[in-house]
C-alpha positions as CSV (number, residue, x, y, z in Angstrom):
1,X,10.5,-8.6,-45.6
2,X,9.4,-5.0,-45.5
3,X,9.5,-3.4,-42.2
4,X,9.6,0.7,-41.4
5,X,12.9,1.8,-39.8
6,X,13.5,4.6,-37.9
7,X,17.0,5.8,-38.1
8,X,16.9,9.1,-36.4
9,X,13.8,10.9,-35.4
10,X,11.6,12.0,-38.0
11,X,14.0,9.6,-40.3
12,X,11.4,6.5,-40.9
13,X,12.3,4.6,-44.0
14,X,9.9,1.7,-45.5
15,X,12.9,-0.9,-46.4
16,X,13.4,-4.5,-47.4
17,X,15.5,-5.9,-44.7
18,X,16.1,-9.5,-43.5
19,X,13.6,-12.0,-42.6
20,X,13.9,-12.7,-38.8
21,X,15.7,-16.7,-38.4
22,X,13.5,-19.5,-37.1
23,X,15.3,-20.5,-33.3
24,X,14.6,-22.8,-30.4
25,X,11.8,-22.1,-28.2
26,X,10.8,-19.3,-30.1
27,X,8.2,-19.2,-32.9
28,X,8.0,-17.0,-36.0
29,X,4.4,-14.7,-36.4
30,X,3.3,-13.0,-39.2
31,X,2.2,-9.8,-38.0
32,X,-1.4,-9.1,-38.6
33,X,-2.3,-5.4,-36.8
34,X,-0.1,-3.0,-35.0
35,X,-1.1,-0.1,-32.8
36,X,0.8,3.2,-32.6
37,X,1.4,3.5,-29.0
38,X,1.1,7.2,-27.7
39,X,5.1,6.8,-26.2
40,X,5.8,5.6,-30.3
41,X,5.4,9.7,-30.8
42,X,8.3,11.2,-28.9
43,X,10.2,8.2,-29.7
44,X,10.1,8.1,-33.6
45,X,9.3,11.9,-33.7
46,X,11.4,13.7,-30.9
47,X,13.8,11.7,-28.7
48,X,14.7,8.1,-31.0
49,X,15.1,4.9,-29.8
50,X,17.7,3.3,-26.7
51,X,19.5,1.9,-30.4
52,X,19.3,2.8,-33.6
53,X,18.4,2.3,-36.7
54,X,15.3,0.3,-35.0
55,X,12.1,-1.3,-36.1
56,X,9.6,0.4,-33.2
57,X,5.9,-1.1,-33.0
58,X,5.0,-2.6,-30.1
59,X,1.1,-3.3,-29.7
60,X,0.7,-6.2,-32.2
61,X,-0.7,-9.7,-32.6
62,X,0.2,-12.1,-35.4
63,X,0.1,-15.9,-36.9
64,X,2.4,-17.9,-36.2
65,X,4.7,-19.1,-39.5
66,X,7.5,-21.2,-38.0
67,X,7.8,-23.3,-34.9
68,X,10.8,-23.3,-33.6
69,X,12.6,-26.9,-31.5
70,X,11.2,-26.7,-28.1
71,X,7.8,-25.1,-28.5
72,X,4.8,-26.9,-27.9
73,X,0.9,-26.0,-27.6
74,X,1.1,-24.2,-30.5
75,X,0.4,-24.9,-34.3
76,X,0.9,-22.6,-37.6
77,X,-1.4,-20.6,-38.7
78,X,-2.4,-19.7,-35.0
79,X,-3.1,-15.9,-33.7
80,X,-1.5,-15.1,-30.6
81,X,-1.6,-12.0,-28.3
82,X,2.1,-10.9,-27.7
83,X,3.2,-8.9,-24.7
84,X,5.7,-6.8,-25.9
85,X,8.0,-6.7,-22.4
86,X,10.8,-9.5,-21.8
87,X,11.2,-9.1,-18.8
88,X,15.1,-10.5,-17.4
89,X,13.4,-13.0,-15.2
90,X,16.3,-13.2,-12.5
91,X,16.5,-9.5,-10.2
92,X,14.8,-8.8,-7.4
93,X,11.4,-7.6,-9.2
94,X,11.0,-10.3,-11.3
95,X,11.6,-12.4,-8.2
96,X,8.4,-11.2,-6.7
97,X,6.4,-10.9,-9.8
98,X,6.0,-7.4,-10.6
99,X,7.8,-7.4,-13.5
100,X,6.8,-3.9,-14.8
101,X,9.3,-3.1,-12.3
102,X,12.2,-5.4,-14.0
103,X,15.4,-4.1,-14.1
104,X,17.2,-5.5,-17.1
105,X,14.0,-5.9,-19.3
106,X,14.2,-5.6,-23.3
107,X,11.0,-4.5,-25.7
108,X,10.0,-5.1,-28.6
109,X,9.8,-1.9,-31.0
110,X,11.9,0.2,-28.6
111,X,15.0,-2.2,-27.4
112,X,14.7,-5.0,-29.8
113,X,12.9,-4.9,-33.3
114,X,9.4,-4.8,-33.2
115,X,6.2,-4.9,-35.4
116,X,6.1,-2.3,-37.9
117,X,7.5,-5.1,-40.3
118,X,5.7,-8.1,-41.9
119,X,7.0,-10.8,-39.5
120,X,8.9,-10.8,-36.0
121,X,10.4,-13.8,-33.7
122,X,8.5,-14.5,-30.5
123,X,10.1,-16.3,-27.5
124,X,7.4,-18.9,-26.8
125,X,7.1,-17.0,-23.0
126,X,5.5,-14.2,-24.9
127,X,2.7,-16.0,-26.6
128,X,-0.9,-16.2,-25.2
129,X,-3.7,-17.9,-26.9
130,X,-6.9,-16.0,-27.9
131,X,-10.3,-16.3,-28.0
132,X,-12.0,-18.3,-31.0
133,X,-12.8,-15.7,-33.8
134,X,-11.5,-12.6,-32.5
135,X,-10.8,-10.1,-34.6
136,X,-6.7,-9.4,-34.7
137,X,-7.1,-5.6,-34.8
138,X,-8.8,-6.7,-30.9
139,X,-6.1,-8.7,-30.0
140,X,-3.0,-5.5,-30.9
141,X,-5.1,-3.1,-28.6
142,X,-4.7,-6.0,-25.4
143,X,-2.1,-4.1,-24.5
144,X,-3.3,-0.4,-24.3
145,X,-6.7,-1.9,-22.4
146,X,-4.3,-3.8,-19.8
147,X,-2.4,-1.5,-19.2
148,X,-5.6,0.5,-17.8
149,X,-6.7,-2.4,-15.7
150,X,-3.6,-2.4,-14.2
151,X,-3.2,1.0,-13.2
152,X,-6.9,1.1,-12.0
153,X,-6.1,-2.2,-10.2
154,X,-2.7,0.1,-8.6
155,X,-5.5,2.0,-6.9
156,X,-7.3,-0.8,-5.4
157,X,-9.8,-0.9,-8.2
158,X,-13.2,0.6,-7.6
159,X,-16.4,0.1,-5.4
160,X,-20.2,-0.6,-6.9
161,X,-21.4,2.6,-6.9
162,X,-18.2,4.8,-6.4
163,X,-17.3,7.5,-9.3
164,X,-14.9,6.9,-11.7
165,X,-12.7,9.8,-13.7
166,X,-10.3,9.6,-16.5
167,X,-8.0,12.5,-18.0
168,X,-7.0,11.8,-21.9
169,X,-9.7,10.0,-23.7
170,X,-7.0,8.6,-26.2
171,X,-7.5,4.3,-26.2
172,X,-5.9,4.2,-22.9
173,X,-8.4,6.5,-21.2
174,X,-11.6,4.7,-23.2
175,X,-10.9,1.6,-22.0
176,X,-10.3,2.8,-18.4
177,X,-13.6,4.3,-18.8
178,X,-15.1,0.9,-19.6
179,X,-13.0,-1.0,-17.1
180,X,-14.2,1.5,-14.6
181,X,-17.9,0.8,-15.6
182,X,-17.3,-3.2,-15.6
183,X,-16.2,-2.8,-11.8
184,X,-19.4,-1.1,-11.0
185,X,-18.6,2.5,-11.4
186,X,-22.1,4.5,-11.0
187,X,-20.4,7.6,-12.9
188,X,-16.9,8.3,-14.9
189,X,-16.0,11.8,-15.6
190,X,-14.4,12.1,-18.5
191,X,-12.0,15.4,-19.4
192,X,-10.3,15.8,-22.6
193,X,-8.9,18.5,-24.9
194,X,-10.9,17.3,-27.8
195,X,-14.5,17.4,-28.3
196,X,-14.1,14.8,-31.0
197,X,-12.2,12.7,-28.3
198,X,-14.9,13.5,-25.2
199,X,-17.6,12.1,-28.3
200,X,-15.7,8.8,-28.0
201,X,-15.6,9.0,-24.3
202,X,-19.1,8.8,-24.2
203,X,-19.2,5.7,-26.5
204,X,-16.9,4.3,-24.3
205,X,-19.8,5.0,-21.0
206,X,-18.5,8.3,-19.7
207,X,-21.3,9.8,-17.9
208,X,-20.3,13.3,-17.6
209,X,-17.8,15.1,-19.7
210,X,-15.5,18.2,-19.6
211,X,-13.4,20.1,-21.9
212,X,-10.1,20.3,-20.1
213,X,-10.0,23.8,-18.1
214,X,-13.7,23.6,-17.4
215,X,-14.3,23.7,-13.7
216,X,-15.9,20.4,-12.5
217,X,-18.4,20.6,-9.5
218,X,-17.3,19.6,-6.7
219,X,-20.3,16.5,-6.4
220,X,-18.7,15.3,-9.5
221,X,-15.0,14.8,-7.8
222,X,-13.9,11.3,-7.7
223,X,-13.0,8.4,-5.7
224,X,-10.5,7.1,-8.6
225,X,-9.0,8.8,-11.2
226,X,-6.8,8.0,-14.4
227,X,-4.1,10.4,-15.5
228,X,-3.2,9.6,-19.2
229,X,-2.3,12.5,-20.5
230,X,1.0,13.4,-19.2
231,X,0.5,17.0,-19.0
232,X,1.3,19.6,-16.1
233,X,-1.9,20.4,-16.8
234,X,-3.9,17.6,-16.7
235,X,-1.3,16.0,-13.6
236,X,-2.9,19.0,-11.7
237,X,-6.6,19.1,-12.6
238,X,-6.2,15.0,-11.7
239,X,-5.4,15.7,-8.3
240,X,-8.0,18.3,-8.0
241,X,-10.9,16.0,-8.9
242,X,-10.2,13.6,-6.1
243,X,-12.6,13.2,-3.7
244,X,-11.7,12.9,-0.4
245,X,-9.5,9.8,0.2
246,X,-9.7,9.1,-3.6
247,X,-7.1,7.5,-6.1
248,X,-5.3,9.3,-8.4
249,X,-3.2,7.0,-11.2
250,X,-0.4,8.4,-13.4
251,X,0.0,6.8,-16.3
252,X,0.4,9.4,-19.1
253,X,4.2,9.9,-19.3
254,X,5.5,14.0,-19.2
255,X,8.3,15.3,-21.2
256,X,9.0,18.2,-19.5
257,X,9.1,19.0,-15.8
258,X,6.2,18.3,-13.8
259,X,5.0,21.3,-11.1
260,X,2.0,21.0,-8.4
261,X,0.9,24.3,-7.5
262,X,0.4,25.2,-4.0
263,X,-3.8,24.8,-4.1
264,X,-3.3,20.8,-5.9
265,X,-0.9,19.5,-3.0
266,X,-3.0,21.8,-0.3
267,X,-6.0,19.4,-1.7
268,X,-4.1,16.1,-2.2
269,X,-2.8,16.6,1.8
270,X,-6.4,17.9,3.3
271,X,-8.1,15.2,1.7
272,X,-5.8,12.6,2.0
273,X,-5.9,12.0,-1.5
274,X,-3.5,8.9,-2.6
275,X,-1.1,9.4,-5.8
276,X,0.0,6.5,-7.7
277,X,2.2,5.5,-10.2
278,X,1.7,2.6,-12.6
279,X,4.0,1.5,-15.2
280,X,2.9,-0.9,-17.9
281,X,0.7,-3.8,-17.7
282,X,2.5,-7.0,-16.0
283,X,1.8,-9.4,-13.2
284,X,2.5,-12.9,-12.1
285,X,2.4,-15.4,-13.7
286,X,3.6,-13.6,-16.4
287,X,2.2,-11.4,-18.4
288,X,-0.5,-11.6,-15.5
289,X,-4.3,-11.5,-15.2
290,X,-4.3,-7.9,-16.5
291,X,-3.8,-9.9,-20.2
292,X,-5.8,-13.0,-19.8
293,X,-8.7,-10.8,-18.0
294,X,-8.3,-8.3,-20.8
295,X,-8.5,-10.9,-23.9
296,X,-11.6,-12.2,-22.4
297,X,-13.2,-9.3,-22.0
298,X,-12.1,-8.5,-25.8
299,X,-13.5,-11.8,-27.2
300,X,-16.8,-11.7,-25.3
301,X,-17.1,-8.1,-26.5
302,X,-17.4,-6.7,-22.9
303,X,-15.1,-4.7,-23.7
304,X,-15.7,-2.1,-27.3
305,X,-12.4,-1.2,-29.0
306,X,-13.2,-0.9,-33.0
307,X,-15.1,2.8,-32.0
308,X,-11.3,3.8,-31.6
309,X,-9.7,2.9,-34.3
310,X,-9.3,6.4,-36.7
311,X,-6.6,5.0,-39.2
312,X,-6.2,1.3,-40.7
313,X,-3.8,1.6,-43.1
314,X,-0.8,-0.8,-44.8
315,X,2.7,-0.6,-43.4
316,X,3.7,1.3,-47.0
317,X,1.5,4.1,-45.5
318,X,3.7,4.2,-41.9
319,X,6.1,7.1,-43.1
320,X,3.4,9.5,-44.7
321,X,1.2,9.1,-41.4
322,X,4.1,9.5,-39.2
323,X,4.7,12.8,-40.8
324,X,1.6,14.0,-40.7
325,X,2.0,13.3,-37.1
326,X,5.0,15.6,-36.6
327,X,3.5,18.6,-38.8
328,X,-0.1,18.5,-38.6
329,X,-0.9,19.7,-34.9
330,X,-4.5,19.8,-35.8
331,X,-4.9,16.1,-37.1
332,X,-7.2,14.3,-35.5
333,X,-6.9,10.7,-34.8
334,X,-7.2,8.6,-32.0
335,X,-5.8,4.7,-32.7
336,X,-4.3,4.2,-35.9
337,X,-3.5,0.5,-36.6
338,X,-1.1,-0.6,-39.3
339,X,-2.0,-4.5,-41.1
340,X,1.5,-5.5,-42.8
């Protein structure tokens, strides 16, 4: 099959390499869309993977090819949603069912080979049905849109007629957006870089948006707010538009240091402002409500997802774009999907 191997960073090579081998309770899928994940960035660009050479991808659906002895409920030809974490199912996390916490996980596209290949073997835990007729490009962006549920969920969730806010308007913070507005959300403040990107926020329901660095009025702070940018920058201004006792949810992920200057913590500890971390997207029983709720939402079309999509391209085109990424600072694009 062909698949796009990174080797080092910035070393992505389109190759023909083996087809993956038909086993018990696992099927095989052919993989039918594939998201670039924002963490896919430093890891094919800057850091690499935990092993390599590797085949990353990890937001992906496919049909099922080959059924392997032991699975049942399934059929060929099938589409299923695939959660990309395994988690180890035996330490004290798992135990308890918060298995974004596992301790001995593996993952596809950054521990184990993943999607950015024509075909990938699937233990039978990791398949979920999806709705009738729903588009596969939906069913590879489950996982950015749970893993928004659950870190608004980390917070509590949010109150009809609270205010919502979200920092990074990439997929992650336009479905937050729209989760927030499902939950009853009167307002979402939405705070982005990019004015192309706070265009797509409003698609997505923002009611009020900012270029980041703007001052926000102090009516406008929130009660919870989604970090998914990763910057010092944006951890800071995050913080600052907490209303008193609000939320605030990390889920952007740094790569450098990460400072609060003295006036973010004197606000976070005058107004009792909660900070929360929120890793991934899983629950119990496993993958959890945060995928099943999220598929539903997808196939009834409650929640919008194709206003995102910037690229959809063939795996042959994986390298050049991935290129573009690393040299082109000004390149917009906002969810590029591969279809091998």
């Amino acid at each position: 099959m062909r698949a796009a191997v990174l080797h080092k960073p910035k070393d992505i090579r389109l190759e023909t390499v083996a087809d993956p081998i038909s086993k018990a309770n696992h099927v095989i899928v052919h993989v039918e869309a594939v998201g670039v994940c924002g963490s896919d960035l430093p890891r094919m660009l800057i850091k690499g993977a935990h092993k390599m050479p590797l085949i990353c991808g990890h937001e992906f659906c496919g049909k099922i090819t080959e059924i392997g002895e032991g699975v049942k409920g399934y059929s060929v030809g099938e589409l299923v949603a695939i959660p990309p974490m395994l988690p180890c199912m035996e330490c004290d996390q798992c135990a308890i069912g918060n298995f974004s916490r596992c301790r001995n996980y593996d993952y596809f596209g950054s521990r184990r080979d993943g999607a950015y290949a024509e075909f990938v073997s699937v233990p039978v835990s990791n398949l979920l049905k999806t709705p009738a007729g729903i588009d596969p490009r939906a069913v590879a962006m489950v996982d950015p849109a749970s893993i928004a549920l659950h870190a608004i969920w980390k917070a509590g969730g949010v109150s009809i007629g609270q205010r919502g806010g979200t920092i990074g308007c990439g997929p992650i913070g336009l479905f937050a957006i729209q989760w927030l507005k499902l939950m009853g959300a009167s307002d979402v403040v939405a705070v982005d870089v990019s004015k192309r990107k706070l265009e797509l926020a409003k698609q997505a329901g923002a009611t009020h948006t900012f270029l980041a660095g703007e001052e926000i009025p102090a009516e406008l702070r929130c009660d919870v707010i989604i970090e998914a940018a990763g910057h010092p920058s944006s951890v800071n201004a995050a913080v600052n538009m907490a209303a008193p006792a609000g939320h605030v949810v990390f889920i952007g992920i740094p790569v450098g240091d990460i400072n609060l200057a003295n006036k973010t913590f004197q606000h976070f500890l005058r107004q009792e402002v909660s900070l929360h971390g929120s890793w991934n997207s899983f629950g119990a029983p496993f993958p959890g409500p945060q995928w099943t709720v999220t598929l539903d939402k997808l196939g009834s079309g409650e929640l919008k997802w194709e206003f995102m999509i910037s690229h959809d391209l063939g795996l042959e085109e994986l390298p050049n774009m991935f290129e573009k990424l690393a040299t082109d600072r000004g390149m917009f694009f906002s969810k590029i999907m591969f279809r091998p």
